[in-house]
C-alpha positions in Angstrom: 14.4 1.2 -35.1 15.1 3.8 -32.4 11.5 5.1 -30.8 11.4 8.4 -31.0 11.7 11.0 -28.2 7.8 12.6 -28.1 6.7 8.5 -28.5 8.6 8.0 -25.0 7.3 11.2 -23.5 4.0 10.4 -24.4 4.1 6.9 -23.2 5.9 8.5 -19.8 3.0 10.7 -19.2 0.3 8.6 -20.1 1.5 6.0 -17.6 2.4 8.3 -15.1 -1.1 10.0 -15.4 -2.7 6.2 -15.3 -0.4 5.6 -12.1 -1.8 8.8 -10.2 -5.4 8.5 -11.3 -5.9 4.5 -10.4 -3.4 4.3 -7.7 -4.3 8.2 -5.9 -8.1 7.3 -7.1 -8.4 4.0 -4.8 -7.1 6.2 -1.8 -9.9 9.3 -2.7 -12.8 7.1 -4.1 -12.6 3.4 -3.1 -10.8 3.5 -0.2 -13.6 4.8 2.4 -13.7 2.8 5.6 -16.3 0.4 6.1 -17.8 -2.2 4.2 -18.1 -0.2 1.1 -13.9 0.5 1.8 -11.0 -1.1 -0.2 -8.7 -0.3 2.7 -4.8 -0.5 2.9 -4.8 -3.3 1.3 -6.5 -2.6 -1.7 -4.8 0.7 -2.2 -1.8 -1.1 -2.2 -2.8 -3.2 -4.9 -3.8 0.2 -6.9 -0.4 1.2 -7.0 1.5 -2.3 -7.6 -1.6 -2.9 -10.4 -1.1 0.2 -12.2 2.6 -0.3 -12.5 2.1 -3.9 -14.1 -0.7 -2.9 -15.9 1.1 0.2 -17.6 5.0 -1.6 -17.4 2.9 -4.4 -20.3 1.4 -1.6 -22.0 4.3 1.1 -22.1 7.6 -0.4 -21.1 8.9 -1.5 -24.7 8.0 1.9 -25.6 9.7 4.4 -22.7 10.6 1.5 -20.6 7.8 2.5 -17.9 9.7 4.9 -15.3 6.3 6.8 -14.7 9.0 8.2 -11.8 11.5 10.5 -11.3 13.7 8.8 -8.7 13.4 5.8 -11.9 14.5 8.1 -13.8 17.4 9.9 -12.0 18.5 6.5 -10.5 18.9 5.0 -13.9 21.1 7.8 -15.1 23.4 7.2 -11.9 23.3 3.5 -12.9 24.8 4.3 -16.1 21.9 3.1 -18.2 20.3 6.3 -18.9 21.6 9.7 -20.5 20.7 12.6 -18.2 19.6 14.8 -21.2 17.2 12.0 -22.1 16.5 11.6 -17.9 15.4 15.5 -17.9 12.5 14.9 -20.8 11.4 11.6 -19.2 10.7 13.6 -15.2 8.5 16.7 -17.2 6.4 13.9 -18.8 6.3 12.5 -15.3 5.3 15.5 -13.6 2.8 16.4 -15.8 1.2 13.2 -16.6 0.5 13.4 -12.7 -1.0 16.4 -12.4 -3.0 15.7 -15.3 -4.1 12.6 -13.4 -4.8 14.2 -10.0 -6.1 16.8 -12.3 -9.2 14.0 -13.3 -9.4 12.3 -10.4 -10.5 15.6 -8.8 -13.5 16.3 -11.6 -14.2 13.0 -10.9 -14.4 13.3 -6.6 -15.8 16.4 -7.0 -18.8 14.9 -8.7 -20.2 13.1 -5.2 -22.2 15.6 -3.3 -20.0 16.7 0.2 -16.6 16.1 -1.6 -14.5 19.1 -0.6 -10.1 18.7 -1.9 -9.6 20.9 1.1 -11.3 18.1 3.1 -11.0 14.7 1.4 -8.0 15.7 -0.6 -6.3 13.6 -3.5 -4.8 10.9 -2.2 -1.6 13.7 -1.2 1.5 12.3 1.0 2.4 13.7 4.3 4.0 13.9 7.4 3.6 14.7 11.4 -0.3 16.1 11.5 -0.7 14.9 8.0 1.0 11.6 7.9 -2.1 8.9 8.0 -1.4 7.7 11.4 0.5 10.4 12.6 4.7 10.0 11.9 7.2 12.5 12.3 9.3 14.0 9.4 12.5 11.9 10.1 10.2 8.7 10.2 8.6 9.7 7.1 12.1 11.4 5.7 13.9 7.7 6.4 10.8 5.6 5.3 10.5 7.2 1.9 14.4 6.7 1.3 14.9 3.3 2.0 11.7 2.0 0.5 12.5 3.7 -2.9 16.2 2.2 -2.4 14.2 -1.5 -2.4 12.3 -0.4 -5.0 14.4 0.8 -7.1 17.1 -2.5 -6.3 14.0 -4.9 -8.0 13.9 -2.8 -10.7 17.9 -3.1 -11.1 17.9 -6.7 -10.9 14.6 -7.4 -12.6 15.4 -5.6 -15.8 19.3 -6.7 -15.8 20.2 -8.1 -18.7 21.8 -11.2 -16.6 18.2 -12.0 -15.4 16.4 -14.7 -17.6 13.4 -13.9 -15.9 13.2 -10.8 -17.5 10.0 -11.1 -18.7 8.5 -11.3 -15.5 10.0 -7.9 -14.6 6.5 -6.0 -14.5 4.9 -8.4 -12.3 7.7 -8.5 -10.0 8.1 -4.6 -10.1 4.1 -4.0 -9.1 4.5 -6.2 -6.5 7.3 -4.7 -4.9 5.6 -1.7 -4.8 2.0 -3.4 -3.2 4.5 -4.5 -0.8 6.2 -1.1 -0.3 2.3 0.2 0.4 1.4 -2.3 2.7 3.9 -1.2 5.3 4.3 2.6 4.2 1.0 3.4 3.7 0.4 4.3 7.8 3.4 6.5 7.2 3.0 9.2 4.9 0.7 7.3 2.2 4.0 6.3 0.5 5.3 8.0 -2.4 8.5 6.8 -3.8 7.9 9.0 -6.9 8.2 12.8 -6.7 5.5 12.6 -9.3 3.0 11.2 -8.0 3.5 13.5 -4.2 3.7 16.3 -6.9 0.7 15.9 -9.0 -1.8 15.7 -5.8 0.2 18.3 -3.5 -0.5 21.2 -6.2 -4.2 20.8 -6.8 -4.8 20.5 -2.9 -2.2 23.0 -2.0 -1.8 24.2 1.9 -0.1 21.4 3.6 0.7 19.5 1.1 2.6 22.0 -0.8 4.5 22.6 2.3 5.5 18.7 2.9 6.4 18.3 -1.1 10.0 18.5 -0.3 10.4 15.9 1.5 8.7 13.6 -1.1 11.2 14.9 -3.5 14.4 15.1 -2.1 14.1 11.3 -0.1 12.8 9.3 -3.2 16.1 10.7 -4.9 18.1 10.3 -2.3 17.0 6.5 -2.2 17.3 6.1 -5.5 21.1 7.6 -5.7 22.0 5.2 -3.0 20.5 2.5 -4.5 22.0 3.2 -8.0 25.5 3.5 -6.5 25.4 -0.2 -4.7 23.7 -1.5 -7.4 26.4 -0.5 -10.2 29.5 -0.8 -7.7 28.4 -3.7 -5.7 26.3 -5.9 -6.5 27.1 -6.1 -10.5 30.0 -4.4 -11.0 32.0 -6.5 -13.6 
């Protein structure tokens, strides 16, 4: 029986709004320095958890993009229809803002939180970038780790793979591991969703920056499409 189209939106936003809250929410809430701090590490782990947690709770309903670049790269792959692509990236887009849109009443409830300030857990570049990159670091960064990203998600849901099954667990790890390194960067986004969701409820900055979080995560995720489908499993 075919799931219908509002049952995968649905499941697209609610995981993409789960994503932004949990994975943005360690960054904003839990990930204070000091002792009290979950740090790079345990940010990274938000993310990676999120996607296994929502890829076994989702992913036989939409198959658990929660992410545009998913989405688009999938179409490019030949696996996805691009009319069916379009609906799955405006569940995307506003599942995150409805998650940054929570994780913000939720800051906001600890005296001294300011968005302008403490922000929601936004990507960035140069002055904004966490440790202070430049735009072609960040710009090169965010492409080739969404072209890894997205090549584990190729092989780990190919139907060739008889470890198929394992495909969410190896899928939120590949994005801990993504975080690990990126995070210094520009906080890592690899999803235009998830840069898009924060970057309009802070604004300023952010706003500015969002391109780049768009236009590189595709750009991966073409590239990675194309020598997945003509390379490395063309028939």
């Amino acid at each position: 029986m075919e799931t219908k189209t509002i049952t995968k939106f649905s499941a697209e936003l609610l995981g993409t709004l789960v994503l932004v809250l949990m994975g943005c929410g360690s960054a904003v809430i839990a990930g204070a320095n000091g002792t009290s701090g979950v740090g790079l590490l345990g940010i990274s782990f938000a993310f990676g958890l999120s996607v296994v947690a929502m890829a076994y709770a989702i992913g036989h309903i939409s198959g658990c993009h929660i992410n545009p670049a998913i989405s688009i790269g999938m179409v490019v792959a030949g696996r996805m229809k691009a009319g069916e692509a379009i609906i799955y990236i405006i569940a995307q887009v506003l599942g995150a803002l409805a998650g940054a849109a929570i994780l913000l009443v939720i800051a906001s409830g600890k005296a001294g939180y300011s968005v302008a300030t403490h922000g929601l857990g936004q990507n960035g570049f140069e002055a904004a970038s966490p440790q202070g990159y430049s735009m072609m670091a960040g710009f090169v960064a965010e492409t080739i780790f969404t072209f890894i990203f997205l090549l584990v998600i190729f092989g780990s849901t190919s139907t060739k793979n008889i470890h198929g099954g394992f495909a969410g667990l190896s899928i939120g790890l590949s994005l801990v591991l993504i975080h690990i390194v990126g995070i210094p960067v520009t906080g890592v986004s690899v999803n235009p969703a998830r840069s898009i969701g924060p970057a309009l409820l802070v604004g300023g900055t952010a706003v500015s920056q969002l391109w780049l979080f768009i236009v590189a995560p595709v750009l991966g995720s073409i590239l990675s499409a194309v020598v997945w489908r003509f390379v490395l499993e063309r028939e």
